[in-house]
Each structure stands twice: as C-alpha cells, then as structure tokens.
NUFI-758458 format. One record per atom (N, C-alpha, C, O): residue in one letter; atom name; x, y, z. Coordinates in Angstrom, 1 decimal. Layout:
<rs>
[r "A","CA",[X,Y,Z]]
...
</rs>
This chain:
<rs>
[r "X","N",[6.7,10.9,30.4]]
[r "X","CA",[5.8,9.8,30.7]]
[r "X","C",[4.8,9.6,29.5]]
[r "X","O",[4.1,10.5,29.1]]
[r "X","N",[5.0,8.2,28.9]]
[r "X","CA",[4.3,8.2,28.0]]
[r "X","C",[2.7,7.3,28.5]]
[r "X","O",[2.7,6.1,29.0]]
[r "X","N",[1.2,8.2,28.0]]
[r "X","CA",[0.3,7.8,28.3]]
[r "X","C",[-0.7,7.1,27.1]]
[r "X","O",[-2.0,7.0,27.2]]
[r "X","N",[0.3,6.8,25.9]]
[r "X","CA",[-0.2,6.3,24.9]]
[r "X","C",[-1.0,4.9,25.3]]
[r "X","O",[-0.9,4.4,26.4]]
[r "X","N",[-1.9,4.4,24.1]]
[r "X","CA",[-2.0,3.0,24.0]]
[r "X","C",[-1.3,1.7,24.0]]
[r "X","O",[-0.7,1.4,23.0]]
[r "X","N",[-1.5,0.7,25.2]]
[r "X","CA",[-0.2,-0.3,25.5]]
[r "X","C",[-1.0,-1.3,24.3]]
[r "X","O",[-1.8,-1.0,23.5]]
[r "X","N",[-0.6,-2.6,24.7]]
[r "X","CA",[-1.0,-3.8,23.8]]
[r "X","C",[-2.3,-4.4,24.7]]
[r "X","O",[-3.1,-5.1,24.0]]
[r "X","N",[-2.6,-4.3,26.0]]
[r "X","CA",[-3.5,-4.9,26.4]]
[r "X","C",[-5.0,-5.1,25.5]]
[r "X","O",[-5.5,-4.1,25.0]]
[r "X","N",[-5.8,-6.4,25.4]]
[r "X","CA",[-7.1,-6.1,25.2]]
[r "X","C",[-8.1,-6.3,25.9]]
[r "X","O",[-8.3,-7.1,26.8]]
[r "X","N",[-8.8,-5.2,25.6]]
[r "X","CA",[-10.3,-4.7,26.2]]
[r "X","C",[-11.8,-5.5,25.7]]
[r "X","O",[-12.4,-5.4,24.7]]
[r "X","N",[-12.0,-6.3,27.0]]
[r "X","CA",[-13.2,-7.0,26.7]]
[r "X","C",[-14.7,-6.1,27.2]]
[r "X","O",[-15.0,-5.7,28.3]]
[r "X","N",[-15.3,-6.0,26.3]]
[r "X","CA",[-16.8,-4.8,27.0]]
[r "X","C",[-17.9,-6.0,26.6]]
[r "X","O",[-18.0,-6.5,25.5]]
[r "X","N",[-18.8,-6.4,27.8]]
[r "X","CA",[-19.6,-7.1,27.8]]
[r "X","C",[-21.1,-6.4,27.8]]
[r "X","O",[-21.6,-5.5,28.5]]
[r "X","N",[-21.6,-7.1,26.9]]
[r "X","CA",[-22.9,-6.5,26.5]]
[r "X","C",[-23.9,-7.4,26.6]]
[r "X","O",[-23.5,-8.4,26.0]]
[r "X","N",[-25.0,-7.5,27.2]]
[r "X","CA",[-26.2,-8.5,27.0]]
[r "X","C",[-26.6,-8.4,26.0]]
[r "X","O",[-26.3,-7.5,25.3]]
[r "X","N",[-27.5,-9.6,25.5]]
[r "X","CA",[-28.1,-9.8,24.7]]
[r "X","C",[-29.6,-8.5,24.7]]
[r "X","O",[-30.4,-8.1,25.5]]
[r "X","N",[-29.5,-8.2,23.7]]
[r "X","CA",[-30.6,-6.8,23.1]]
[r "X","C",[-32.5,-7.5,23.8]]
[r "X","O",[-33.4,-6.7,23.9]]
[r "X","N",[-32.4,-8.6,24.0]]
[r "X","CA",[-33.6,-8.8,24.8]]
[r "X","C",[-33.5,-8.6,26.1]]
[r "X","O",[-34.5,-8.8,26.8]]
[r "X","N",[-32.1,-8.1,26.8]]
[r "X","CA",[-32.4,-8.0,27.9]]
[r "X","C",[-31.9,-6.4,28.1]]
[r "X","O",[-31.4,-6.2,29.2]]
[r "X","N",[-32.1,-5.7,27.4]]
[r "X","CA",[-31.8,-4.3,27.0]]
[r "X","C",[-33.4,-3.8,27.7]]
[r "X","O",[-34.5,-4.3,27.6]]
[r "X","N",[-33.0,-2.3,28.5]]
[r "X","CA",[-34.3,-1.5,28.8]]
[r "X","C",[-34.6,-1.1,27.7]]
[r "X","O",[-33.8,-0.9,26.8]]
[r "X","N",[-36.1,-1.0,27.6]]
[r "X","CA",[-36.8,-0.2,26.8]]
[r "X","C",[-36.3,1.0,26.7]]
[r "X","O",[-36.3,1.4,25.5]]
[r "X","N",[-35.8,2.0,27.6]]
[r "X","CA",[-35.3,3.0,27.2]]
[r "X","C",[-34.6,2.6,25.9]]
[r "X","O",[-34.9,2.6,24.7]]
[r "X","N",[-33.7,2.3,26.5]]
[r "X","CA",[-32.2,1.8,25.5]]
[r "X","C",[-32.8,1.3,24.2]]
[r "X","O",[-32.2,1.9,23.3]]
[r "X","N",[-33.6,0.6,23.6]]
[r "X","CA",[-33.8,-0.5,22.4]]
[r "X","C",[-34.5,1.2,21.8]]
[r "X","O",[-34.1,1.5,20.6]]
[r "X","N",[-35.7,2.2,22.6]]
[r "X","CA",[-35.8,3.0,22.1]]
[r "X","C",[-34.9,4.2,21.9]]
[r "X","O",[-35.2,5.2,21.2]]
[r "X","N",[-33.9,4.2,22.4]]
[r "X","CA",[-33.3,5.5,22.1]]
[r "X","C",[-32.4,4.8,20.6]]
[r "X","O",[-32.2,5.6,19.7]]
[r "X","N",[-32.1,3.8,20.5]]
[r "X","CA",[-31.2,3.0,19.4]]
[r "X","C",[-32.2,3.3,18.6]]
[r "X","O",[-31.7,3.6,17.5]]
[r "X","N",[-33.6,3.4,18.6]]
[r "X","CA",[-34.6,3.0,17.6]]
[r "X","C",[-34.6,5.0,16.8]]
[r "X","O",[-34.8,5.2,15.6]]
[r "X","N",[-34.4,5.8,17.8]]
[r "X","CA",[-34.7,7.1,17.6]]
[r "X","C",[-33.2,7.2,17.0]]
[r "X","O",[-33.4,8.0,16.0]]
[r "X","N",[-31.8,6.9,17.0]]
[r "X","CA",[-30.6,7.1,16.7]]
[r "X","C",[-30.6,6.8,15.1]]
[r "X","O",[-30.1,7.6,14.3]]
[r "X","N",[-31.4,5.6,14.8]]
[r "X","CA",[-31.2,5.0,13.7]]
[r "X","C",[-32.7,5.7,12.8]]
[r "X","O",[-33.0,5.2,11.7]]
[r "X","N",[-33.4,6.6,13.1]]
[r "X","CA",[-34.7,7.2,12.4]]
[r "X","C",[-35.3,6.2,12.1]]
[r "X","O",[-35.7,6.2,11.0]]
[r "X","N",[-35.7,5.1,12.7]]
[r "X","CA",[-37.0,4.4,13.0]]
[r "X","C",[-38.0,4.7,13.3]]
[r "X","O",[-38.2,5.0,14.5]]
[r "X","N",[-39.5,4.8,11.8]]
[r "X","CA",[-40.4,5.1,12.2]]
[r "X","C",[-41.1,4.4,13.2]]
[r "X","O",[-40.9,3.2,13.5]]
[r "X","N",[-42.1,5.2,13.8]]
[r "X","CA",[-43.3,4.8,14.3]]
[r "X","C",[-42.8,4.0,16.1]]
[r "X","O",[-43.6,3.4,16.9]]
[r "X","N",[-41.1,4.3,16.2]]
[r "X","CA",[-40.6,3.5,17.1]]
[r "X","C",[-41.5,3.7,18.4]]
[r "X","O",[-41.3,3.0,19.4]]
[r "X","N",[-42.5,4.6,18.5]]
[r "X","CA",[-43.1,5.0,20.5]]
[r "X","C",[-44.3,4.3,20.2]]
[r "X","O",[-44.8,4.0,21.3]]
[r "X","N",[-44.8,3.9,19.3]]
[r "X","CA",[-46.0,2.8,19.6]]
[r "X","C",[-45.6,1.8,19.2]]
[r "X","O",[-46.5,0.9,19.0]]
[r "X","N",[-44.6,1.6,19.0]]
[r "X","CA",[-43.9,0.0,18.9]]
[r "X","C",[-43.9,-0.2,20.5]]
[r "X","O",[-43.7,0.6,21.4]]
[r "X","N",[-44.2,-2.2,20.4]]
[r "X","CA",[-44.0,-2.5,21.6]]
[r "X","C",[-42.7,-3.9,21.8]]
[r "X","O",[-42.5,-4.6,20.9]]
[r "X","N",[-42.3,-3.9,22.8]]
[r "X","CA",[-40.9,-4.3,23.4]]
[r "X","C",[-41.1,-5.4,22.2]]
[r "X","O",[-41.4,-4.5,21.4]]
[r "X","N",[-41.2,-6.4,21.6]]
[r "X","CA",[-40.7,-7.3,20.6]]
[r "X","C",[-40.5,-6.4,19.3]]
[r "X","O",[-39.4,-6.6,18.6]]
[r "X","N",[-41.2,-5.7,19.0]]
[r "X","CA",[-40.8,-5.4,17.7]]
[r "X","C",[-39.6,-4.0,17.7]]
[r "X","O",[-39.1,-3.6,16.7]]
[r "X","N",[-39.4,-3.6,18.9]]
[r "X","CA",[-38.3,-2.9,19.1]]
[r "X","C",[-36.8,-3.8,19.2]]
[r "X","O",[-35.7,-3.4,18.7]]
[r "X","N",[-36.9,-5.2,19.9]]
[r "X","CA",[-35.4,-5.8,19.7]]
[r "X","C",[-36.0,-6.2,18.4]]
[r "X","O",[-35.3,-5.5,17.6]]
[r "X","N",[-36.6,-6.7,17.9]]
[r "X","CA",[-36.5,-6.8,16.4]]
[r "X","C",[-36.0,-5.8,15.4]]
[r "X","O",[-35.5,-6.3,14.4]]
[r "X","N",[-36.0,-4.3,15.5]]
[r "X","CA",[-35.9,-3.7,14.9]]
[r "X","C",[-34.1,-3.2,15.0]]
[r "X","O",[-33.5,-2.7,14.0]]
[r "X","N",[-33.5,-3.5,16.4]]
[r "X","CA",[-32.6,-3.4,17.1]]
[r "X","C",[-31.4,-4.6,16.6]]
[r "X","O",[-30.3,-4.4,16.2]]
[r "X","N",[-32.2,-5.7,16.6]]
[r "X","CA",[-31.3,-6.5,15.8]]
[r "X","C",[-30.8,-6.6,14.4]]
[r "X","O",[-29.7,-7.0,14.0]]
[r "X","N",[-32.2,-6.1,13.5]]
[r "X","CA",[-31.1,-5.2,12.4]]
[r "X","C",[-30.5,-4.3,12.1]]
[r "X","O",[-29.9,-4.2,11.0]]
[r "X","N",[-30.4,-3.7,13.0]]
[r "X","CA",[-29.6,-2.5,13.2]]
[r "X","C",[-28.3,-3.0,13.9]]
[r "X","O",[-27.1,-2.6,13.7]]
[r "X","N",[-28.6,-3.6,14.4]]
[r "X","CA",[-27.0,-4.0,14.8]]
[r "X","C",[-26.6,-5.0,13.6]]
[r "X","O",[-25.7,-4.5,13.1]]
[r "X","N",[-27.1,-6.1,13.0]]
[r "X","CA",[-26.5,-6.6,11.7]]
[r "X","C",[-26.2,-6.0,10.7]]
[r "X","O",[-25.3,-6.3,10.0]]
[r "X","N",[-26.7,-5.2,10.6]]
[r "X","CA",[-26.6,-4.2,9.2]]
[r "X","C",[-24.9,-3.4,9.3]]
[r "X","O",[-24.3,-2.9,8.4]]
[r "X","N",[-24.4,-3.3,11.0]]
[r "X","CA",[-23.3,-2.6,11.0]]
[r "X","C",[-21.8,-3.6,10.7]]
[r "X","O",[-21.5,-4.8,10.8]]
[r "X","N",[-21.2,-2.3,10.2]]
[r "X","CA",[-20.3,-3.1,9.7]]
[r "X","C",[-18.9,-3.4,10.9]]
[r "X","O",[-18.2,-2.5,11.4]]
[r "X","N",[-18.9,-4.5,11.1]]
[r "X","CA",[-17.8,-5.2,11.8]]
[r "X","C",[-16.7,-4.3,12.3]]
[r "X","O",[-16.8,-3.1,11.8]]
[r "X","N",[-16.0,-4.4,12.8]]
[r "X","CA",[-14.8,-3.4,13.4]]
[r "X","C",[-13.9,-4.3,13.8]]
[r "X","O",[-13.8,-5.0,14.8]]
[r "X","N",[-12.8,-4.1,12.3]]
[r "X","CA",[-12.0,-4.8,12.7]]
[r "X","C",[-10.7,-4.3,13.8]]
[r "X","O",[-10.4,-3.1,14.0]]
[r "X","N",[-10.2,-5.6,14.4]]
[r "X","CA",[-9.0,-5.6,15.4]]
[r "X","C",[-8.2,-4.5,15.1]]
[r "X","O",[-7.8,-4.4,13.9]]
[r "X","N",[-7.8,-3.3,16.4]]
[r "X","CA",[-7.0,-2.4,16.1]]
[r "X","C",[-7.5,-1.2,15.1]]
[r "X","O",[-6.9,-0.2,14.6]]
[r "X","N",[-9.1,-1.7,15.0]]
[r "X","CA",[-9.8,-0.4,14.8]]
[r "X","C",[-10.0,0.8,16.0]]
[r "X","O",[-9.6,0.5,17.1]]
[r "X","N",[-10.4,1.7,15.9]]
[r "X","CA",[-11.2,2.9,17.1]]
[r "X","C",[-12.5,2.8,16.2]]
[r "X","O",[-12.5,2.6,15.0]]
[r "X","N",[-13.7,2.9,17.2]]
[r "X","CA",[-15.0,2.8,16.8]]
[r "X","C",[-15.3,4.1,16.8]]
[r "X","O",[-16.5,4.5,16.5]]
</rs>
C-alpha cells in the first residue's frame, strides 16, 4: 500500500494578520527577534507582522515549506 503524496491540492486558509490574536502577532514577533515586541501595542505588532511576512520568500508550487 502505497501512502505516498497523490496530486490533490491543499488549500490552507488564513485570515488576514489584523484579525490574528495577539498571542499569535506576538509569538511571530518573538520568532522573528523583534525588539521591544511586549510593549508594542496591537497596531504596531500587525505592522511589524506584515513585514515579516513580505520579506519571506514565496514558496513555489510543489515546494514543502
């Protein structure tokens, strides 16, 4: 029995980073060594979140992340 990878694609739906908990925007903020992220407050954390996600590089089709 083979339990390899078929051809199907996998859609993973993500909200938009302003509607992300604060946990989350801060644990991204602590992943990526962002100063001063715990007295940062909820705008300047998706701000800081959204370059961090731009700055990453693309993943192309038939990549593994």
């Amino acid at each position: 029995m083979d339990i390899g990878m078929n051809d199907q694609t996998v859609i993973v739906s993500i909200p938009p980073v302003e509607e992300w908990p604060l946990k989350q925007l801060k644990s991204v903020c602590r992943h990526n060594k962002i100063k001063g992220y715990t007295k940062m407050d909820r705008e300047q954390l998706v701000q800081h979140v959204k370059e961090i996600i731009k700055s990453m590089t693309p993943v192309k089709e038939g990549e593994w992340i």
